[in-house]
ROSE-4610 file (N, C-alpha, C; in Angstrom, 1 decimal, always signed):
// ROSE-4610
residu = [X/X/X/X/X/X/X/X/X/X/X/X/X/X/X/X/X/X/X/X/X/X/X/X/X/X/X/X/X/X/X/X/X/X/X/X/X/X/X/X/X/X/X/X/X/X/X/X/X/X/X/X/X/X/X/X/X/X/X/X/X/X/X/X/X/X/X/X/X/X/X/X/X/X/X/X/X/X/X/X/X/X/X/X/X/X/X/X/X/X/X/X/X/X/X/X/X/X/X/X/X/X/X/X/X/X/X/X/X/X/X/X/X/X/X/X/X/X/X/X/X/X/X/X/X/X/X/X/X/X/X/X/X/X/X/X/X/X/X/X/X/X/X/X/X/X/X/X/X/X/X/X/X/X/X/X/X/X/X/X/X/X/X/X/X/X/X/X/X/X/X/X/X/X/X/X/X/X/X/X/X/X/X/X/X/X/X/X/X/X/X/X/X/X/X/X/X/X/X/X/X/X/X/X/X/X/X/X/X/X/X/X/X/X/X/X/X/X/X/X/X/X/X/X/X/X/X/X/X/X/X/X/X/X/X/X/X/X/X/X/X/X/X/X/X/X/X/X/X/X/X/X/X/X/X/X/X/X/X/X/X/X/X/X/X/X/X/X/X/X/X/X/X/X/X/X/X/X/X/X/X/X/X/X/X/X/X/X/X/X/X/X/X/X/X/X/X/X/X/X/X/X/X/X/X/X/X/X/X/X/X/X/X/X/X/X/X/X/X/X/X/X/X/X/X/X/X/X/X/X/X/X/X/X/X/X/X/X/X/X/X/X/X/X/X/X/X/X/X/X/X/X/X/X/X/X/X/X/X/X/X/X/X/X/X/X/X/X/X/X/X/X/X/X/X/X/X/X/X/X/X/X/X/X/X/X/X/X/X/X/X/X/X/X/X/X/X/X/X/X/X/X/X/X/X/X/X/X/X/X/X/X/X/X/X/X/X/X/X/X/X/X/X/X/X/X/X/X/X/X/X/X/X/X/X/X/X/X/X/X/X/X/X/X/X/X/X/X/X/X/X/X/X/X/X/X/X/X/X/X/X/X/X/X/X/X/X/X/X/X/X/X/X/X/X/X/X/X/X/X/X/X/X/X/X/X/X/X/X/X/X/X/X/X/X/X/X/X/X/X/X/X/X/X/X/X/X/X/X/X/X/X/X/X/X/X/X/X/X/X/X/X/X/X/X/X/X/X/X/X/X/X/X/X/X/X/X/X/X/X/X/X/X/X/X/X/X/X/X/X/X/X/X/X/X/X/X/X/X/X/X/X/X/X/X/X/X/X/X/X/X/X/X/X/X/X/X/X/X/X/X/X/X/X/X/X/X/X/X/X/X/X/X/X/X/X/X/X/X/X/X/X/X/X/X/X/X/X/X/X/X/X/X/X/X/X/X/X/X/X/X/X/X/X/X/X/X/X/X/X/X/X/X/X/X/X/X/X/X/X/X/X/X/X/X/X/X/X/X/X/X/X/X/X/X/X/X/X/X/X/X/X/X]
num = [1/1/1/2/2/2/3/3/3/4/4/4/5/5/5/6/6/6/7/7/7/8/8/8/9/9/9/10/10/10/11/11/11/12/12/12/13/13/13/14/14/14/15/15/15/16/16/16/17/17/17/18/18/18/19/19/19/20/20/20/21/21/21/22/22/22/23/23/23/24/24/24/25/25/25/26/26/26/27/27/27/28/28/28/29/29/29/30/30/30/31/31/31/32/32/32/33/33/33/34/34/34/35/35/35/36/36/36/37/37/37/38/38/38/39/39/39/40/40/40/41/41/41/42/42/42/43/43/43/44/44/44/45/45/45/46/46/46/47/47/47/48/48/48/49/49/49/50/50/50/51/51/51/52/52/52/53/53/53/54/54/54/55/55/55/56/56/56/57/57/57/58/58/58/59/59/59/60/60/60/61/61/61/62/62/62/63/63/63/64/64/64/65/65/65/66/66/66/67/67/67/68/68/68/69/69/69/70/70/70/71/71/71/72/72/72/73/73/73/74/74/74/75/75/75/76/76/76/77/77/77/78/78/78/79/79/79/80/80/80/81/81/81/82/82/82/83/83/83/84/84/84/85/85/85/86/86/86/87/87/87/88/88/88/89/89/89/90/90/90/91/91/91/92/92/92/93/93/93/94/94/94/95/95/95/96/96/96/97/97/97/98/98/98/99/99/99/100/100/100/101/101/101/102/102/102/103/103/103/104/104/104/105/105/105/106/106/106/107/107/107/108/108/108/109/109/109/110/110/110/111/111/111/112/112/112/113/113/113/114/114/114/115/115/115/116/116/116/117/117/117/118/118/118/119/119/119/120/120/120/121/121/121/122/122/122/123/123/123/124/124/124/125/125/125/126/126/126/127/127/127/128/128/128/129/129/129/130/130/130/131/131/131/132/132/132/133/133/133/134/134/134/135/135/135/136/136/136/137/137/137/138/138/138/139/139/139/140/140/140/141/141/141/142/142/142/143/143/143/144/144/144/145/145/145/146/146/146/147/147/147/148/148/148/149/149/149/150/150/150/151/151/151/152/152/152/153/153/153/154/154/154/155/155/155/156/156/156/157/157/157/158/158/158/159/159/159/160/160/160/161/161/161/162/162/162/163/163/163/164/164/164/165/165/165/166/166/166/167/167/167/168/168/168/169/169/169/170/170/170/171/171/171/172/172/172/173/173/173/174/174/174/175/175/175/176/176/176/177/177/177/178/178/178/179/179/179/180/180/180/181/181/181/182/182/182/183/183/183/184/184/184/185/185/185/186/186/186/187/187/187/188/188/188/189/189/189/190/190/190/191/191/191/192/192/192/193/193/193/194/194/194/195/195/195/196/196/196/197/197/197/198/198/198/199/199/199/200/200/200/201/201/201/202/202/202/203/203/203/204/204/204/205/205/205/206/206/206/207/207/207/208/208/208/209/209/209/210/210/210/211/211/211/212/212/212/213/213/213/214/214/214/215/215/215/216/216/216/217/217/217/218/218/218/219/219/219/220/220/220/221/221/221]
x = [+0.8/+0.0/+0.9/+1.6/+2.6/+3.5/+3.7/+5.5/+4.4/+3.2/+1.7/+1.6/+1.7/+1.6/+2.9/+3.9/+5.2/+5.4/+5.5/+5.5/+4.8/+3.6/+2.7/+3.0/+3.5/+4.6/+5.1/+6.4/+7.6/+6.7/+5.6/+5.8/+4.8/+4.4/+4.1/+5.4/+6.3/+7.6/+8.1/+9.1/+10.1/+11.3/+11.4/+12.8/+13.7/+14.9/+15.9/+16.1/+15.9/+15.3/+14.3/+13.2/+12.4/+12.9/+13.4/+14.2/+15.0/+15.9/+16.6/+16.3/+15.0/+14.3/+13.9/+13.2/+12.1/+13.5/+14.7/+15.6/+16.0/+15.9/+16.9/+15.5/+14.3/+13.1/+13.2/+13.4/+13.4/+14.5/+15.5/+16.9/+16.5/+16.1/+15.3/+14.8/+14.1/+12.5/+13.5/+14.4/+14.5/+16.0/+16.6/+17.3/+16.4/+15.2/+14.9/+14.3/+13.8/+13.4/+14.3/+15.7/+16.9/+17.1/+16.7/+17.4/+16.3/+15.0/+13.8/+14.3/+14.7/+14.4/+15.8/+17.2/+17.9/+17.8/+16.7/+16.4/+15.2/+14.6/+13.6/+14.5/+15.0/+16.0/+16.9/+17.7/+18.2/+17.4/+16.2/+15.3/+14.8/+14.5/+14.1/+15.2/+16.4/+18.0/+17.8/+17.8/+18.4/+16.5/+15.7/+14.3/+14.3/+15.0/+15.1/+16.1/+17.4/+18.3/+17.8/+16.4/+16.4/+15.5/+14.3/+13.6/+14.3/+15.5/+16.6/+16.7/+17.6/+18.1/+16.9/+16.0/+14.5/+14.5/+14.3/+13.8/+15.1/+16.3/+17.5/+16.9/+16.7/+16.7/+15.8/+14.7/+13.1/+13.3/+14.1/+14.4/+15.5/+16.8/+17.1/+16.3/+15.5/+14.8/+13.9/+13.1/+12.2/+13.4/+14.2/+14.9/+15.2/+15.9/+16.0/+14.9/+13.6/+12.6/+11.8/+12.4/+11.8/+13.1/+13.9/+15.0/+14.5/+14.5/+14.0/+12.6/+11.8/+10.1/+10.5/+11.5/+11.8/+12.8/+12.9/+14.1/+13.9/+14.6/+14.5/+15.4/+14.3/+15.4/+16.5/+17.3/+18.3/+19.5/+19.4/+20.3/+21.4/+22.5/+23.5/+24.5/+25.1/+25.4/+26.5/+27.0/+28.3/+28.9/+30.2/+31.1/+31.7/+32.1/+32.4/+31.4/+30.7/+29.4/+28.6/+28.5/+27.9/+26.2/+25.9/+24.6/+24.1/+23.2/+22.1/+21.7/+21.9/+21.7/+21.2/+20.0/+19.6/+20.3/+20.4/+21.4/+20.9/+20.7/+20.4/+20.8/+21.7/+22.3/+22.1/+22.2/+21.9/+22.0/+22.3/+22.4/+21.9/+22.3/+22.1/+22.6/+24.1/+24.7/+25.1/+24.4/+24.6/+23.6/+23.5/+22.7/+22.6/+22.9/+23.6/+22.0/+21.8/+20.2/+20.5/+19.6/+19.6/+18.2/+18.3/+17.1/+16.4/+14.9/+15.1/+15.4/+15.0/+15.2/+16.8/+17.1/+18.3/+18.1/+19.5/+19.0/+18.7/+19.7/+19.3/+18.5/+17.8/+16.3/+17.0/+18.2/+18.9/+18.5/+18.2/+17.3/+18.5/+17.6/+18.3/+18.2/+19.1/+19.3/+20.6/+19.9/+21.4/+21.2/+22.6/+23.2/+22.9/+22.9/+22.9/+23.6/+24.4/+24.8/+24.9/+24.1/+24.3/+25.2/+25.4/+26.5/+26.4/+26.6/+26.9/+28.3/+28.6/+29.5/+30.3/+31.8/+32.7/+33.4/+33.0/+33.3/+32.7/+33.1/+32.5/+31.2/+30.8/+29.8/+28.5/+28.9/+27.4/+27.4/+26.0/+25.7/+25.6/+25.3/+24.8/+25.5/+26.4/+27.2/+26.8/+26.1/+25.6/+26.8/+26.2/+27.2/+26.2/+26.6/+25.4/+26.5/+26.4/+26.6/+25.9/+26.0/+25.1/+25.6/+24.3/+24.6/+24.4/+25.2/+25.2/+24.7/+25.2/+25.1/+25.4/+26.3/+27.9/+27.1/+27.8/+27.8/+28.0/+27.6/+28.0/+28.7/+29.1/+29.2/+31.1/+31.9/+33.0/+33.1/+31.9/+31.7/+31.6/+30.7/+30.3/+31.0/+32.0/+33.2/+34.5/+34.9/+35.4/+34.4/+34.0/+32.9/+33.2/+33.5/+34.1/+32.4/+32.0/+30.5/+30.4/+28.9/+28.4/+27.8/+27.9/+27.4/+26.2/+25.1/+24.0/+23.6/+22.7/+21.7/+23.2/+23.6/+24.8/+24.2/+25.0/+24.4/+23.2/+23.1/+22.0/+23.0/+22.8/+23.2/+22.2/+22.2/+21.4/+21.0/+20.0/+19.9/+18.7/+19.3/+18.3/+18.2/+16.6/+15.9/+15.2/+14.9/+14.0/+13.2/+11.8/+10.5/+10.8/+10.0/+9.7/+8.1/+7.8/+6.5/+6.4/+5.6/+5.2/+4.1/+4.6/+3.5/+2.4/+2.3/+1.0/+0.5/+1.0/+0.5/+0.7/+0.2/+0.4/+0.5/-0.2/+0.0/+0.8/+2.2/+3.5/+4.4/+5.1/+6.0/+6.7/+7.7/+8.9/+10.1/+10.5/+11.7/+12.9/+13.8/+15.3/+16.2/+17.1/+18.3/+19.6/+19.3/+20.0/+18.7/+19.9/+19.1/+19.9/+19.9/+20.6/+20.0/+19.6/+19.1/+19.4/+21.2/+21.6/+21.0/+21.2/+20.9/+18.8/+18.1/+17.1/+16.0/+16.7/+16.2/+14.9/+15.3/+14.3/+14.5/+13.7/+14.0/+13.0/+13.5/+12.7/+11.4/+10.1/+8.8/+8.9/+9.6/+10.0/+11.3/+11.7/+12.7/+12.4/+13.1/+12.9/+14.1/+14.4/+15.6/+15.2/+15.8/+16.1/+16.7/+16.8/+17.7/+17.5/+18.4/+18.8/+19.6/+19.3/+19.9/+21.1/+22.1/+23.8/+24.4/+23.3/+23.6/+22.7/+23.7/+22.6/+21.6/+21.9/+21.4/+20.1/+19.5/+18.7/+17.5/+16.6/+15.7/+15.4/+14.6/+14.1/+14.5/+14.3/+14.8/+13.9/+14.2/+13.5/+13.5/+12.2/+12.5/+11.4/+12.2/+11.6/+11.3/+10.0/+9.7/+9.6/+9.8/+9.5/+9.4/+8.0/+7.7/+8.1/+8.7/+8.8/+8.3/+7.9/+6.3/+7.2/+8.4/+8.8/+9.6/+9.2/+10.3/+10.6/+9.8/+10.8/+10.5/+11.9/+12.3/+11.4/+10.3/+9.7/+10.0/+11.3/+11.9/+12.4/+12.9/+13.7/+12.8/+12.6/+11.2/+12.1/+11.6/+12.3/+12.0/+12.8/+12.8/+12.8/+12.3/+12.4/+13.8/+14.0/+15.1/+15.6]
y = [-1.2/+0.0/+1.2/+1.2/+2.4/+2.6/+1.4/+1.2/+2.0/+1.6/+2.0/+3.6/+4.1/+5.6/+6.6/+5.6/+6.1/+6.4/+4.8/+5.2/+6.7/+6.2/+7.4/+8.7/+9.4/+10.5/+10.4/+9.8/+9.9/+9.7/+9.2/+9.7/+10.8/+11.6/+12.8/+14.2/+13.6/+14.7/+14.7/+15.7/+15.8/+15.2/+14.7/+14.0/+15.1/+14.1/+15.5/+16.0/+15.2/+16.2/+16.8/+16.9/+17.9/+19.1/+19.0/+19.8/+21.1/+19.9/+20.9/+21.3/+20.8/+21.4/+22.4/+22.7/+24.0/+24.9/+24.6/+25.6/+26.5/+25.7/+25.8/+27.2/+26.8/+27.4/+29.0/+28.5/+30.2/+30.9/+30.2/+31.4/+31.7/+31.3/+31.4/+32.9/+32.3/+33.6/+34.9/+34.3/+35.9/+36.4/+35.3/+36.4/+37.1/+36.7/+37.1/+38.5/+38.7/+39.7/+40.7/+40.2/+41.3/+41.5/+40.9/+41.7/+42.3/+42.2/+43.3/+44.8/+44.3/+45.6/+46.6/+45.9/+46.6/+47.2/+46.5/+47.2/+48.3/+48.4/+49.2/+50.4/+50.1/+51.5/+52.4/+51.1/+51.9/+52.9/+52.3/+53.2/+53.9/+54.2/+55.3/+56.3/+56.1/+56.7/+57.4/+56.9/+57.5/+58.5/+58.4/+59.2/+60.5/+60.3/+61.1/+62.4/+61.3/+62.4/+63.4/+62.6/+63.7/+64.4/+64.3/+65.2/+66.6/+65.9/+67.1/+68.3/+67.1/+67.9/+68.9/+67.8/+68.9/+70.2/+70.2/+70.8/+72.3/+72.0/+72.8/+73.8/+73.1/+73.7/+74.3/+73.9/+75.0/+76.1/+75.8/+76.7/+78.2/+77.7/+78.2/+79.6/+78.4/+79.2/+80.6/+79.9/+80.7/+82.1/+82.0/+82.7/+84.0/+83.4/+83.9/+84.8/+84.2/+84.9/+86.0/+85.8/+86.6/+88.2/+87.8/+89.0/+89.3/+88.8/+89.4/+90.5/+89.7/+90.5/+91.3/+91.7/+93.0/+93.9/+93.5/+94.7/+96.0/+96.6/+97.6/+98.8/+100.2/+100.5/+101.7/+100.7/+101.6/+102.6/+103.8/+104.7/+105.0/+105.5/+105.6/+106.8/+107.5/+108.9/+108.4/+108.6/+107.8/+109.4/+109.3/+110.9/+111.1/+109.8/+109.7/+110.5/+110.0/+110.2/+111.4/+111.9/+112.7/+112.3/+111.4/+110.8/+109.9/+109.9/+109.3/+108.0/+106.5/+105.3/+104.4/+103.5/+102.3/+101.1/+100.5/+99.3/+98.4/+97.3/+95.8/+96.0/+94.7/+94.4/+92.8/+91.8/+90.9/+90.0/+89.1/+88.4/+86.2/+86.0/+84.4/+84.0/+84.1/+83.5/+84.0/+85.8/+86.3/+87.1/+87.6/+88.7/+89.8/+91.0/+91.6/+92.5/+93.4/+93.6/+94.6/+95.2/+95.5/+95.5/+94.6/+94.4/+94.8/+95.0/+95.7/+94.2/+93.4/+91.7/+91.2/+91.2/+90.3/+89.4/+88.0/+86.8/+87.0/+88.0/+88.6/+89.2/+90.0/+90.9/+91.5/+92.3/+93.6/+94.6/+95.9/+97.2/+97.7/+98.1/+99.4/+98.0/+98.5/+97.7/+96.9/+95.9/+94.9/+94.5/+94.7/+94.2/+93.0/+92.2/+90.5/+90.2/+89.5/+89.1/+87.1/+86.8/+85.2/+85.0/+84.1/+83.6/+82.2/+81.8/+80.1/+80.1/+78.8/+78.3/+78.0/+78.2/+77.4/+76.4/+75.9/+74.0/+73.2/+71.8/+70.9/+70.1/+70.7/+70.7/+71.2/+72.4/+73.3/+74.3/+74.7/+75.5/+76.6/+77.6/+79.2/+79.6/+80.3/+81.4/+82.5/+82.9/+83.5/+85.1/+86.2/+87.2/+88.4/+88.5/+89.7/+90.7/+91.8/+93.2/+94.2/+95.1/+96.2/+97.2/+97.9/+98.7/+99.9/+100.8/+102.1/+102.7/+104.5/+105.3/+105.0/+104.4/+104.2/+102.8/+102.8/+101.5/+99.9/+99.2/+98.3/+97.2/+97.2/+96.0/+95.7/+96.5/+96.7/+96.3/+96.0/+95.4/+94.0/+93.2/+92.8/+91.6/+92.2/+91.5/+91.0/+92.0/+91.6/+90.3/+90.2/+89.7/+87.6/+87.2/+85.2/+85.0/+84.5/+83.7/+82.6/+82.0/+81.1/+80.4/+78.8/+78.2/+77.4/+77.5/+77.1/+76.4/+75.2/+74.2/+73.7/+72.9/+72.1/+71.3/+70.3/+69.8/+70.6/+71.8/+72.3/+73.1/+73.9/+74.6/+75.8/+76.7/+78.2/+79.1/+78.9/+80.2/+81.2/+82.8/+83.8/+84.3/+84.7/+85.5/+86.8/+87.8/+88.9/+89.2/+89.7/+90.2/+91.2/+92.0/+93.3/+93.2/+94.6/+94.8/+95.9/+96.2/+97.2/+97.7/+98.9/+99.7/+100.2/+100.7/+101.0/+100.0/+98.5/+97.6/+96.4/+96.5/+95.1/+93.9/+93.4/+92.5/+92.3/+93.3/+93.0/+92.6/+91.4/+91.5/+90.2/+90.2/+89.1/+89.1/+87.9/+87.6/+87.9/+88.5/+88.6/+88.4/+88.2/+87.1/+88.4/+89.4/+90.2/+91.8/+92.4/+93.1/+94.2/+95.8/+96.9/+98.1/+98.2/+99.3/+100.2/+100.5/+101.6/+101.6/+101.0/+101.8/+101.9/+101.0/+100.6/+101.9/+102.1/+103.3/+102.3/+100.8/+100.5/+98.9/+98.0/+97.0/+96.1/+94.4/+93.6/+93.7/+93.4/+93.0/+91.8/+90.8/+89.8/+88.7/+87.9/+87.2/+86.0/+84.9/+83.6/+82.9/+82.1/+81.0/+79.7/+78.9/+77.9/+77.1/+75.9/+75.0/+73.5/+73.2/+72.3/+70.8/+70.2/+68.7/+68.6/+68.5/+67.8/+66.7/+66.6/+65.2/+64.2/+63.2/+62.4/+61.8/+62.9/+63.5/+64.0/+64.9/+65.7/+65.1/+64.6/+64.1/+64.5/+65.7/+66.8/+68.1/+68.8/+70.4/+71.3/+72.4/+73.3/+74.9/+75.2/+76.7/+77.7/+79.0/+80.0/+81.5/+81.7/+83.3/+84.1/+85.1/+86.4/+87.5/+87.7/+89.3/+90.1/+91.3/+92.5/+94.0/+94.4/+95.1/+96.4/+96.8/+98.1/+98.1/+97.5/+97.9/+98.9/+100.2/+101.3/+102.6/+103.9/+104.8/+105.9/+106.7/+107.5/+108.5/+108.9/+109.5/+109.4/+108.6/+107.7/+106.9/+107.5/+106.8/+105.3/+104.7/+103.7/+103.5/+102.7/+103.0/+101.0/+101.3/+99.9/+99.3/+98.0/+97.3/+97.3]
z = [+0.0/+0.0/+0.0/+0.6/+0.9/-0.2/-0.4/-1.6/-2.8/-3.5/-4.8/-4.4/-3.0/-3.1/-3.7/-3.1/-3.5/-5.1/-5.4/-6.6/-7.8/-6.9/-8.1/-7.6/-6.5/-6.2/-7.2/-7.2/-8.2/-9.8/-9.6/-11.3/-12.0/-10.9/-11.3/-11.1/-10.4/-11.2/-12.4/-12.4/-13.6/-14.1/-15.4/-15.5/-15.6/-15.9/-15.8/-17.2/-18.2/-19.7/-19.6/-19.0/-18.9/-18.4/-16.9/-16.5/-17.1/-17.7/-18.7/-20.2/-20.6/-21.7/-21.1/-19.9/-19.2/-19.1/-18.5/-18.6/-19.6/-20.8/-22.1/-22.5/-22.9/-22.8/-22.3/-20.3/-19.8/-20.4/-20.5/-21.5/-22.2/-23.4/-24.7/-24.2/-24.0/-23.8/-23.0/-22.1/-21.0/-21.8/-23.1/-23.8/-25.3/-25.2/-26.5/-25.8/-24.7/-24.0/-23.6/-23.8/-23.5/-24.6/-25.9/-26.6/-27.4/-27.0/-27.6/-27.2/-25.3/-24.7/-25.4/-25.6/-26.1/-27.6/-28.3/-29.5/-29.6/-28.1/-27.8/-27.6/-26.7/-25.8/-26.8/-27.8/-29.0/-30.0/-30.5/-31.1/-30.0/-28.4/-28.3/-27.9/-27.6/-27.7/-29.3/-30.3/-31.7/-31.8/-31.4/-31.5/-30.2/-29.3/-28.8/-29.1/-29.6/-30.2/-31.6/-32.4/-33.5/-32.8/-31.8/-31.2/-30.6/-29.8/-29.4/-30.1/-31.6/-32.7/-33.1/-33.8/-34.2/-33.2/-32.3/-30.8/-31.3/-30.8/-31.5/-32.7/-33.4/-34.7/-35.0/-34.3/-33.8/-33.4/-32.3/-31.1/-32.1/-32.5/-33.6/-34.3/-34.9/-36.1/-35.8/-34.5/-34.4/-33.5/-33.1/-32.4/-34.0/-34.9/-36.0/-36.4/-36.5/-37.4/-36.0/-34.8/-34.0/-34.6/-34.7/-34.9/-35.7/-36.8/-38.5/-38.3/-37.4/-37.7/-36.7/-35.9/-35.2/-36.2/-37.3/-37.9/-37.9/-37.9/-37.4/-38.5/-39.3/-40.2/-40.2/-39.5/-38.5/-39.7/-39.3/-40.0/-39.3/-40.6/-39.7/-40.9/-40.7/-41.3/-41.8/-43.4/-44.3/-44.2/-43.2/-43.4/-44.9/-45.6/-46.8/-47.8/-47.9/-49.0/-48.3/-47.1/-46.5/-46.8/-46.4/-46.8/-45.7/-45.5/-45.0/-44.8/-44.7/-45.5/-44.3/-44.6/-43.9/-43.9/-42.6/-42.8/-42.9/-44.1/-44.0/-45.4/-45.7/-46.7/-46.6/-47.6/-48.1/-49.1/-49.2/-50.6/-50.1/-51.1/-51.2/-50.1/-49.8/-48.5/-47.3/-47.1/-46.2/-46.0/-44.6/-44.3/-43.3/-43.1/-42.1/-41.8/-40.4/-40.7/-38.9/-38.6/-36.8/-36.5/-35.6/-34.9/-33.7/-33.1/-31.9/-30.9/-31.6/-30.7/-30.5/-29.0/-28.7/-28.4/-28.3/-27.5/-26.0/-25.6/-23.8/-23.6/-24.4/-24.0/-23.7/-24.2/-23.6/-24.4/-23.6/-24.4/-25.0/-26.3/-27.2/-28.6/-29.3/-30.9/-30.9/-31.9/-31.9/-33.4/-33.9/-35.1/-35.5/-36.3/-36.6/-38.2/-38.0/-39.0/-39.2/-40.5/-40.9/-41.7/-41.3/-43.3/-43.0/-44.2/-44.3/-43.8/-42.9/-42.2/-43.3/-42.9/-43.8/-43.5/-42.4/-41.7/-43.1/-42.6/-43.3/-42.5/-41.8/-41.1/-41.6/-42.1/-42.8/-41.3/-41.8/-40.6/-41.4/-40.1/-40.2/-38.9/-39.8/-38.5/-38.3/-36.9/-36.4/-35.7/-35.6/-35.2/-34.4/-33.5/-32.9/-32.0/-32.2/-31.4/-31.0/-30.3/-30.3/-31.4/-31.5/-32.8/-32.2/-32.9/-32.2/-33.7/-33.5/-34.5/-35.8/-36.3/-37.3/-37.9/-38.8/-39.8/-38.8/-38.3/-37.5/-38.5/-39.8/-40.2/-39.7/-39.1/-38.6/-37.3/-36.5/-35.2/-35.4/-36.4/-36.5/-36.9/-38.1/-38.3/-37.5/-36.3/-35.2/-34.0/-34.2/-33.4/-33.6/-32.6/-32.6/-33.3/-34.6/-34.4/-34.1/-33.9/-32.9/-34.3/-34.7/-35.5/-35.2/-35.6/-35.2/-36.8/-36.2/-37.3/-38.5/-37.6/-38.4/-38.9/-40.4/-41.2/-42.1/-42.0/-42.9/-43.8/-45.4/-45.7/-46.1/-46.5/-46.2/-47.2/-47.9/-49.2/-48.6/-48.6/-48.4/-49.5/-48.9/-50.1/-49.8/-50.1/-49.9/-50.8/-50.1/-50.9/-51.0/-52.3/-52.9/-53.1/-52.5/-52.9/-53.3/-54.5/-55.3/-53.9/-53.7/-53.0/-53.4/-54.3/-55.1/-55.7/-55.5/-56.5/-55.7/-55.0/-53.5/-54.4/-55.3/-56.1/-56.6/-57.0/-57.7/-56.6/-56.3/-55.5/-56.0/-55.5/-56.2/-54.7/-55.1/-54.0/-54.7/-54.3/-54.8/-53.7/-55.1/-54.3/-53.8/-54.0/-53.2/-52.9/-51.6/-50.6/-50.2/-50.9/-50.2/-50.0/-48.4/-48.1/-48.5/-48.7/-48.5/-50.5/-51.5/-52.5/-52.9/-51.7/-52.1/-51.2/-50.4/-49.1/-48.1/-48.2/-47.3/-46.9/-46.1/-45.7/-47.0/-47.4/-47.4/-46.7/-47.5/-46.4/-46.0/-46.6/-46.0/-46.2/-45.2/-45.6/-45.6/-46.8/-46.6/-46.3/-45.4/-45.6/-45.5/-47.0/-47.3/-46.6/-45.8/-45.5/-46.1/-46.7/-47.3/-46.6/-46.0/-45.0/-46.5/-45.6/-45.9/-45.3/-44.3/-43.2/-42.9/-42.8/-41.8/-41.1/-40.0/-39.0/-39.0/-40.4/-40.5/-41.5/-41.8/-42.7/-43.3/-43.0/-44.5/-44.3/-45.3/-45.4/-45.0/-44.5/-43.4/-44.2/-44.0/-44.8/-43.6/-43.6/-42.8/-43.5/-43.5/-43.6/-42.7/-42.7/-41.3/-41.7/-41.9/-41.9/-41.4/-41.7/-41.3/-41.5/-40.7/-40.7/-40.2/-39.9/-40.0/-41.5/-42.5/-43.7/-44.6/-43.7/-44.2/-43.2/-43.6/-42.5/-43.4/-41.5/-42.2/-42.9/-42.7/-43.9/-44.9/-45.3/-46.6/-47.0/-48.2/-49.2/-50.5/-50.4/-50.3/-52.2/-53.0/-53.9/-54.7/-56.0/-56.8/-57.4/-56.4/-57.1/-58.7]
């Protein structure tokens, strides 16, 4: 009676290939589960870094188009030419401009100058001073810049509008107050991905709603 109970104990256990089939099994499963979670963590590592980047380059931009829609059409007296002239000058890969917007919220006007970076990086090299009375583009030039939105490259543009003819207006690829007597109504920049890093290409306009001095009647490109 006793030896009949025994038995049927022992043969509702495990052999020792079961054993080590149920083992072989939990590895299985608790490495296929390490290596989900390290393909999880990797895609949320490389998604977080373009959110960053994205984030950066928002941050950037809008920083940019806050300066631009504050331009400002700052005069400054040429002893040379004994004349009068607005400062923002401009072209495809550059753009020099004074704004009442700093990055510090510090009062009075500041200068800004972009250009395409000359790393192999790309970028937009950034330059800011205070502007005084005088021509700032001599400050401006002394000035270390700060390269911002690497891996992009950079085409500007400026609108023309026919004032009497709101409907005529065209973008050009160059910009001089001093011979135009007035600012762009607006600016675009092109950015173009050179890297990687960057997926698609990014373009910004920014109104400028002071674009011309009430004295200096501003004239057709």
């Amino acid at each position: 009676m006793v030896h009949s109970s025994k038995k049927s104990f022992l043969s509702q256990g495990f052999t020792l290939l079961e054993v080590l089939l149920s083992l072989s099994l939990s590895v299985l499963v608790i490495m296929v589960l390490v290596v989900s979670m390290n393909m999880v963590m990797r895609d949320w590592e490389r998604t977080s870094n373009r959110l960053e980047e994205n984030l950066d380059s928002a941050l950037s931009l809008l920083q940019i188009e806050r300066a631009f829609e504050g331009a400002f059409p700052h005069t400054y007296w040429d002893r040379d030419e004994n004349k009068l002239y607005i400062f923002f000058e401009g072209d495809e890969e550059q753009v020099k401009w004074v704004s009442t917007v700093s990055p510090n919220r510090q009062l009075g006007l500041t200068a800004w100058q972009l250009s395409l970076s000359k790393e192999k990086t790309n970028g937009i090299e950034v330059r800011i001073v205070p502007a005084y009375g005088s021509n700032p583009t001599e400050n401006l030039e002394e000035v270390e810049p700060i390269t911002i939105l690497e891996g992009y490259s950079a085409r500007f543009e400026y609108l023309y509008v026919e004032e009497q003819m709101e409907d005529d207006s065209r973008w050009e690829k160059k910009w001089s107050a001093e011979k135009l007597r007035g600012l762009p109504h607006a600016v675009r920049i092109h950015l173009k991905s050179e890297s990687d890093k960057h997926e698609n290409d990014l373009e910004m306009i920014a109104l400028i709603s002071a674009h011309e001095h009430d004295a200096i009647r501003p004239v057709e490109p």
